[in-house]
N, C-alpha and C positions, 0 to 999 in steps of 0.2 A: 530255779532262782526265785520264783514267787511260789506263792500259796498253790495247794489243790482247789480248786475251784470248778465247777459241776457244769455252768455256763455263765457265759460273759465274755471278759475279757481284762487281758491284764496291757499294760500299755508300758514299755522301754525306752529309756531316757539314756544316755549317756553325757556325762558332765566329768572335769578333772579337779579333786578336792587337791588342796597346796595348805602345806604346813612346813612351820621351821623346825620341827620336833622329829620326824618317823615319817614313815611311810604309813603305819599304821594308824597315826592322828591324821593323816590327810586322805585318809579312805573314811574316817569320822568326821572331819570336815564336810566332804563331799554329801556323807549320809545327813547329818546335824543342821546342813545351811539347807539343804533341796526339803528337809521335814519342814522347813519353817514357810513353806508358801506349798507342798505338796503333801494330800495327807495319804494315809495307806499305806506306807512303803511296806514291801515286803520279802522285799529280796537284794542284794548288791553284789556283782559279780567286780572282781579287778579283772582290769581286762591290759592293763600295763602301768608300769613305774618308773618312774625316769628321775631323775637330780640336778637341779641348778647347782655347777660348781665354781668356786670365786677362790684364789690362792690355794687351790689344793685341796680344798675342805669343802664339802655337800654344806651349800644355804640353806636349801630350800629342797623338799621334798614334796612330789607330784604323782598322786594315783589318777589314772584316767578308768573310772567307772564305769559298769550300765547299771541304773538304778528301776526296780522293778514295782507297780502297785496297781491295783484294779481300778478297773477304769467302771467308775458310779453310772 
């Protein structure tokens, strides 16, 4: 999931991105908002996807993530 790295350490977050578009904008959501106050990312696993549905039809689209980056 993250980089080859020699020593240190890398540190795993899990957070759920939500978009009204895909599945796959709300795994870019999740990557896109956690960049903006986390730097380094280096890896994003899905780890499950689920759907808000209203009258038959998916709202709303929900990847639950772990997002991976080295810890400074």
């Amino acid at each position: 999931m993250g980089e080859y790295i020699e020593k240190g350490a890398i540190k795993v977050i899990e957070i759920i991105g939500i978009s009204d578009e895909s599945f796959e904008d709300a795994v870019a959501q999740a990557v896109g908002k956690a960049a903006e106050t986390i730097k380094g990312i280096t890896g994003v696993e899905v780890m499950r996807q689920s759907a808000k549905v209203v009258d038959g039809k998916i709202s709303q689209y929900r990847a639950d993530v772990k997002l991976a980056f080295t810890v400074k």
